[in-house]
N, C-alpha and C positions, 0 to 999 in steps of 0.2 A: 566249318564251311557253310556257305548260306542256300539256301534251300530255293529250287525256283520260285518256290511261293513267298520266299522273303524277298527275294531282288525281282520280282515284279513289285512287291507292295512298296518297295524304298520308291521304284520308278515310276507308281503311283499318284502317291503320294506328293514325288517332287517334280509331279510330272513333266518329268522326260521321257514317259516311256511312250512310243511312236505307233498309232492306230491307222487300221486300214478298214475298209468298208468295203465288200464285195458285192457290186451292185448298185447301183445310182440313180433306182430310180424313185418311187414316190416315200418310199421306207427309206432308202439309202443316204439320198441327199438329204432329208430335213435332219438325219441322226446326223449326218455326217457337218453340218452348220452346229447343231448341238452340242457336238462333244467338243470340236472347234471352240466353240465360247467357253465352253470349261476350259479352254487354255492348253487344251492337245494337242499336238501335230497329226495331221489326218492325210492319208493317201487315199484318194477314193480307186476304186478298181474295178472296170466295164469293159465289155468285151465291144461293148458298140464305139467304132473310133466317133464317129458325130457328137454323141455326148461328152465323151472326154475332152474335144474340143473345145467345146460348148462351155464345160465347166473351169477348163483353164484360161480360157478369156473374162470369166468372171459371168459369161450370159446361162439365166436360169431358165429351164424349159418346164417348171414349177409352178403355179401362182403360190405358194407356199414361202415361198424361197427368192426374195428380191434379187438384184441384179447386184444393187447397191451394197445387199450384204454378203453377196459372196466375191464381188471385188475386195471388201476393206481385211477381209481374211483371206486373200490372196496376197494382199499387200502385207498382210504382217506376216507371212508365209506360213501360216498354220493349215492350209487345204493345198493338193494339186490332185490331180487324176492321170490315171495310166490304164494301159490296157493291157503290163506287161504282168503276170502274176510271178515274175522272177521277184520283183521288189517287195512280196509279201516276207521271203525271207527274213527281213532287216526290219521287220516290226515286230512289235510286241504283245498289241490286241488284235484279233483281228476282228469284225462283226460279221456275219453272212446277213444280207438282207434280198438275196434273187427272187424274182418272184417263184410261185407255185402253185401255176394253172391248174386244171381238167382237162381231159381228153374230150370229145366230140361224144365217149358214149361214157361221160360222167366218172371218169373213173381218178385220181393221181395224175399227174406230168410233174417227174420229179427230173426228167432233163436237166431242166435250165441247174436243179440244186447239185443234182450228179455231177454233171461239168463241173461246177466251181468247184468242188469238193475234192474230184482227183485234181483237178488241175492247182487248186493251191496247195495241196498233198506233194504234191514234188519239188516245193518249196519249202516247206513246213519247217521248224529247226526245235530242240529240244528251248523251253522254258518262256512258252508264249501260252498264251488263252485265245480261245478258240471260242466266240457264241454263234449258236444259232436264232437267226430272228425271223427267220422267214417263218408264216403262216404252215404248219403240215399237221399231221397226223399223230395220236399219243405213239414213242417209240421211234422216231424218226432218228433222233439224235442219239440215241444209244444202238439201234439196231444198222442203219444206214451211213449216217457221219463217221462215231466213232470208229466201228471196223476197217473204213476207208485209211483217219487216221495213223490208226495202231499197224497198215503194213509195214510201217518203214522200221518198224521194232520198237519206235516209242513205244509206252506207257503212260495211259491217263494216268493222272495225279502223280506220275514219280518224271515224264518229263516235259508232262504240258496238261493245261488242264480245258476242261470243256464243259460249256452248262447250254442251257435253253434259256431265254428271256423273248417271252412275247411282246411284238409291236403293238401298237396303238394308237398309229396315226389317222387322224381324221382329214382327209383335205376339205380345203378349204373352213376350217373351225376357228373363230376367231379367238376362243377363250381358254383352247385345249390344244398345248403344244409338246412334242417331247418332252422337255421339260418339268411341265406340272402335271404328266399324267404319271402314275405312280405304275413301276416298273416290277414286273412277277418274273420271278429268273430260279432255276433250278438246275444244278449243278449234279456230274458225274459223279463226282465223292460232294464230301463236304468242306472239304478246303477248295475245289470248283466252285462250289456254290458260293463260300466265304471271299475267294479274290474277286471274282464274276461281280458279285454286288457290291466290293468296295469300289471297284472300277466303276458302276454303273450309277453307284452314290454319287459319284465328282459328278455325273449328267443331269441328274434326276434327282427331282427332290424327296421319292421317297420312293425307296425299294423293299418289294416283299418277298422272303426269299421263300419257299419250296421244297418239301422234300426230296423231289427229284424230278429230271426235264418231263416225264410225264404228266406227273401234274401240272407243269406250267404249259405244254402242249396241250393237254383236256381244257384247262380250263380259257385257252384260246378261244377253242374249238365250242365251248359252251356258252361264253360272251356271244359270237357272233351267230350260233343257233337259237339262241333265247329271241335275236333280233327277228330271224328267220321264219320262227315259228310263228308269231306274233305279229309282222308284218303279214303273212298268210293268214291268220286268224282273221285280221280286217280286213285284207282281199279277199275273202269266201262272203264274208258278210256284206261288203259295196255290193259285190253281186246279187246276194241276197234282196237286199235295200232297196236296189234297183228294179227288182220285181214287185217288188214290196211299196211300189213309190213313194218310199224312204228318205229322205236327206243326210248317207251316212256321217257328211261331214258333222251334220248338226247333231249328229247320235255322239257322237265322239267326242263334241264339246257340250254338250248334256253329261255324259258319264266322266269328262276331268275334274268336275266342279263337286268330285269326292274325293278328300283329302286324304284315304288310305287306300291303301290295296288296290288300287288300281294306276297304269302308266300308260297314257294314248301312244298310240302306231297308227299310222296313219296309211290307207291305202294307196297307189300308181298302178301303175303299166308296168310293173315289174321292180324287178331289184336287179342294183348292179354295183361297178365297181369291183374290185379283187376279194372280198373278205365275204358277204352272206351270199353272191351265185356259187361259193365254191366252197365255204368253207362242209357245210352239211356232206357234202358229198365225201370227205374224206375222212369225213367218220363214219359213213355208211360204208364205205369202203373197207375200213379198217377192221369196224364193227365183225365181218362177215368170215375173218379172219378166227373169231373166237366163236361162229355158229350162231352169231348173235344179228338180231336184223333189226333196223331202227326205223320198225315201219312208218312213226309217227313223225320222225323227224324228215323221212325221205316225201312222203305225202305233205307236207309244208312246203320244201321244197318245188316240189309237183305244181304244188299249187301260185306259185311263183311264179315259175316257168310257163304259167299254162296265161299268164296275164296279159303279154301285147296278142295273144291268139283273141280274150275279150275285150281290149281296146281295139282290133282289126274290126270285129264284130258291133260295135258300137259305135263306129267310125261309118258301114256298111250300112247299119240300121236306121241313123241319121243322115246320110244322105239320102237314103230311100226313100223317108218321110216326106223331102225337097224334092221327090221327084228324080231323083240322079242316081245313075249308076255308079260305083265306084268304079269299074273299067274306064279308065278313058281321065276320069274328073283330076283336078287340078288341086293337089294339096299341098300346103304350104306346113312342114312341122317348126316346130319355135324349141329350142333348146334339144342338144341332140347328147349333150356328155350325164352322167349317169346320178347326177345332184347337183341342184343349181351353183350358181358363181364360181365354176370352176373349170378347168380345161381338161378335166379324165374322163376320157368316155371308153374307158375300161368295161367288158361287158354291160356297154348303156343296155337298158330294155327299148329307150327310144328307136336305137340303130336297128333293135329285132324288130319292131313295128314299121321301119321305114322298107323293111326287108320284103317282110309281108305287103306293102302297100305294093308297092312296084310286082312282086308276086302276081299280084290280085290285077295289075294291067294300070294300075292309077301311075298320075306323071307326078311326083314327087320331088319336092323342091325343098330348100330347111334356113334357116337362119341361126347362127347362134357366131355371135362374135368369138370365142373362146375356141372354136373348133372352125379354121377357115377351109379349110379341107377334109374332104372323109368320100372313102371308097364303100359303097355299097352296090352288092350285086353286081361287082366288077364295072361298078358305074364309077366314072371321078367325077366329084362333086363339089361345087364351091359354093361356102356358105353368100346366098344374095343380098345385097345392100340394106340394111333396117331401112336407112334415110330413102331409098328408093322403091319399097315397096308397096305395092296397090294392094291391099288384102281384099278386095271385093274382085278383083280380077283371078281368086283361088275358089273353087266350091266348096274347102272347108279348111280350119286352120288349126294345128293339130297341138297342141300344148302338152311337150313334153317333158322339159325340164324348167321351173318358174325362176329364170335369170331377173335378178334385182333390177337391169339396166332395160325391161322394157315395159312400154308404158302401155298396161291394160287396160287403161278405160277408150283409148285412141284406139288398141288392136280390136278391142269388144263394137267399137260404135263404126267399125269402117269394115267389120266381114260380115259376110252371110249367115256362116257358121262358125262359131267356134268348139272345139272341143276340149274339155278344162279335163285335164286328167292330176290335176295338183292343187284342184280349189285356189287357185292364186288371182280368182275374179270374184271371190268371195264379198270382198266391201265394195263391190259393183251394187248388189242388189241381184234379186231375178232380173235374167236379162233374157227374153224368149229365143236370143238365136244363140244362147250356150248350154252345151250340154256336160253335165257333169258326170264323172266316172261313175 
């Protein structure tokens, strides 16, 4: 009689065996167009009915993810979306990709994963795999997932299996897609780990497997801290620099022009996006759990967090100069989502600074094509015209995410002030009315 792990691997193999994706949004869709192109059938599954709309008309709310290609994989019926999690029953793989916020005092929001978790648990059936992809904490998947699993009286490895495989999506990255980044997966047993990465082989062109989901959770969690600490390293030293009346951009390309041991990070107005405002924190979290405190990693962190507080201040300090208060004055910010050429403004640090601005009594106004709406301070906000805007009619113009699509030497020679928080005036020259981070 064949074993679940052999009649998954025949349906592997010859694939027919039928994937679902929990979760549709910037993790969910690109894997779920990915495994799609391996030649899968994919159910995608979102609890938000808008997007499942969205996705079965073939329209992408992605810049990742054309429109074009997720029609022509409608048309060959290998994707559709539902909201129903009865239909996970009648699959075979399923992937979790939900997101996995922080709280307001930094701590886990495992909500959104809890939910999917019972709720696809009462669908579950013996001789399916089961990954988790979403970003948490080492022990998620053995301590939190699995138990959920096993009430129905399954048993990992004898009537379904389960591993960890960490994401790795970049949006907007033109040279790094699902596909060619190389997939870290770690499995309950070892035949978890064994089916987990034959399945992830047909996606990926190269999978490294794990001893087990914690290590592939640590070493999530250690990717996007390395960024963390090291993006804080050079925001402590802008600041620095700046007292220093330093040019740290020019420090930075001074010190790349060594060929070892050294990788530039570049300093902003903060960090954002799903992956380094949140990941630190749920290893400080965890950390605390075994008596153990990550002072160094939580102070990086800190130091992050503490950056549109010194872009507010340097914003303040520069109008000051001009004679202007910032209560009252007229600022115009330029790119509002959280890395340029792209529409996620997932904890932007821009939106925190816009935050602060209007805080502070300033009339605050923003451009950025990619985000034509956005609510701050329960204000509704629509992004203003490029083609119609006077930037000498603002007291100062606020640069915070360097979108490809605007033309700097036109924004530089028609404001008063500019404020460059992303060096993207850089082949301008000095120009006396920009001020750099």
């Amino acid at each position: 009689m064949a074993t679940i792990y052999e009649n998954l691997l025949k349906k592997i193999r010859d694939k027919t065996c039928r994937v679902g994706i929990i979760g549709m949004g910037y993790v969910g869709l690109p894997t779920m167009v990915a495994v799609a192109n391996a030649g899968f059938r994919v159910a995608g599954i979102d609890t938000d009915g808008e997007r499942v709309h969205h996705l079965n008309h073939g329209e992408s709310y992605i810049n990742d993810v054309p429109d074009d290609t997720l029609k022509s994989l409608i048309d060959a019926n290998l994707i559709s979306a539902t909201s129903d999690y009865s239909e996970t029953h009648d699959l075979d793989v399923i992937l979790i990709c939900v997101p996995t916020p922080i709280t307001k005092y930094k701590e886990p929001d495992v909500g959104p994963l809890s939910s999917a978790i019972h709720e696809f648990s009462q669908h579950a059936r013996r001789g399916q795999l089961v990954v988790l992809q979403s970003t948490t904490y080492p022990g998620t998947t053995e301590e939190f997932v699995l138990p959920v699993l096993e009430k129905s009286g399954m048993k990992v490895g004898q009537d379904f299996n389960l591993a960890f495989a960490l994401e790795r999506v970049d949006p907007g990255n033109q040279r790094f897609d699902v596909q060619n980044v190389p997939k870290v997966v770690g499995g309950i047993t070892d035949e978890c780990t064994s089916i987990a990465a034959l399945f992830l082989s047909e996606i990926v062109e190269e999978v490294v497997q794990v001893s087990s989901p914690r290590i592939a959770e640590m070493s999530k969690l250690l990717e996007n801290t390395f960024r963390s600490v090291n993006i804080a390293l050079v925001n402590e030293l802008a600041i620095l620099c700046r007292r220093m009346n330093i040019d740290v951009w020019e420090v930075i390309q001074a010190a790349s022009s060594k060929p070892f041991g050294f990788m530039p990070f570049y300093p902003g107005p903060g960090v954002g996006g799903h992956c380094i405002p949140v990941d630190p924190f749920y290893l400080a979290w965890k950390a605390r759990e075994y008596d153990f405190y990550v002072n160094f990693i939580e102070l990086a962190a800190e130091t992050n967090d503490n950056m549109p507080y010194h872009t507010l201040s340097l914003i303040t300090e520069s109008l000051s100069k001009a004679r202007k208060p910032l209560n009252g004055s007229q600022i115009l910010v330029l790119g509002v989502t959280f890395k340029e050429n792209i529409n996620d403004s997932r904890n932007s640090p821009a939106i925190r600074v816009m935050e602060l601005l209007i805080q502070q009594g300033a009339m605050v106004s923003y451009q950025d094509d990619y985000v034509p709406t956005l609510n701050v301070c329960d204000l509704d906000m629509e992004s203003v015209n490029l083609n119609q805007c006077v930037f000498a009619n603002y007291d100062a113009v606020i640069i915070l995410s360097g979108h490809a699509y605007f033309d700097w030497s036109v924004i530089v020679d028609s404001s008063d002030l500019v404020i460059d928080t992303r060096n993207v005036t850089n082949l301008l020259g000095r120009r006396p009315n920009v001020v750099k981070l």
